[in-house]
C-alpha positions as CSV (number, residue, x, y, z in Angstrom):
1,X,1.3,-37.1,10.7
2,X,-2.1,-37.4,12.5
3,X,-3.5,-40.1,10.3
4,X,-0.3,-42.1,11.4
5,X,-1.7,-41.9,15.6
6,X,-5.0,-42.4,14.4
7,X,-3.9,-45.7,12.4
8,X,-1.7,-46.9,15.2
9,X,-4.6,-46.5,17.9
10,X,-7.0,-48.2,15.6
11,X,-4.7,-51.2,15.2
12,X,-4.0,-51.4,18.9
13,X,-7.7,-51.7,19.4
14,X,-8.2,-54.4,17.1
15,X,-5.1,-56.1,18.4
16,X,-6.6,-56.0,21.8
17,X,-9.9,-57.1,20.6
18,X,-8.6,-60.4,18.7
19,X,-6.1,-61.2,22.1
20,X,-9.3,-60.8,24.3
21,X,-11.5,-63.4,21.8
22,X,-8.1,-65.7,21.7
23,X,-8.2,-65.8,25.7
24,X,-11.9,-66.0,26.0
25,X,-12.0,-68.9,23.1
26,X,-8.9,-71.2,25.2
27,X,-10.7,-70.1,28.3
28,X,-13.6,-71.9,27.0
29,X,-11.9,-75.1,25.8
30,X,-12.3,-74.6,22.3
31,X,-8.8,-76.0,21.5
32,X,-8.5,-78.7,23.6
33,X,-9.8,-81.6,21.1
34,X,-7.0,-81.6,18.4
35,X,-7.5,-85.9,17.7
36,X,-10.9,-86.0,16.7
37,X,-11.8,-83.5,13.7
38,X,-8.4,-85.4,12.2
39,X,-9.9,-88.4,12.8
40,X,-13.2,-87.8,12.0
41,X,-12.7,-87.0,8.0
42,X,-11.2,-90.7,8.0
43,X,-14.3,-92.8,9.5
44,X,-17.0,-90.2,7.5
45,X,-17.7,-92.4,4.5
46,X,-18.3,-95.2,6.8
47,X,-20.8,-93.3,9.0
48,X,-22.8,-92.4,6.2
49,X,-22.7,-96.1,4.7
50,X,-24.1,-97.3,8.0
51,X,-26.5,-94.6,7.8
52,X,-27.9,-95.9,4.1
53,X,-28.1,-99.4,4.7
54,X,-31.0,-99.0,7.1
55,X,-34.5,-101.1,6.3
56,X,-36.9,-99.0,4.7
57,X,-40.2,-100.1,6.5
58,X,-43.6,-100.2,4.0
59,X,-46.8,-98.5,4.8
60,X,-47.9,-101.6,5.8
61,X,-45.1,-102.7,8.2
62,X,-46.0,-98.7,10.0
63,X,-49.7,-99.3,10.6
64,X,-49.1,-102.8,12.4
């Protein structure tokens, strides 16, 4: 019957624990930007195209 009070006060602990980082984490503003991660997944290929078609300058062209 004792292990039963110890494994209630253990998960009460950890319950409070997570509810304190959930408060401190909105608190923060870590939630408030829910449009641009889904967004962002849909304009990645073109980023990185953009990113690749860049001029790649010679030794020549750098010393001048």
């Amino acid at each position: 019957m004792s292990v039963i009070y110890i494994l209630i006060t253990i998960s009460i602990i950890v319950a409070v624990f997570f509810l304190y980082a959930f408060i401190r984490a909105v608190i923060k503003g870590q939630y408030d930007d829910d449009y641009t991660p889904s967004v962002r997944m849909l304009f990645d290929d073109e980023l990185k195209i953009k990113s690749n078609n860049k001029p790649i300058q010679t030794i020549k062209e750098k010393q001048v």
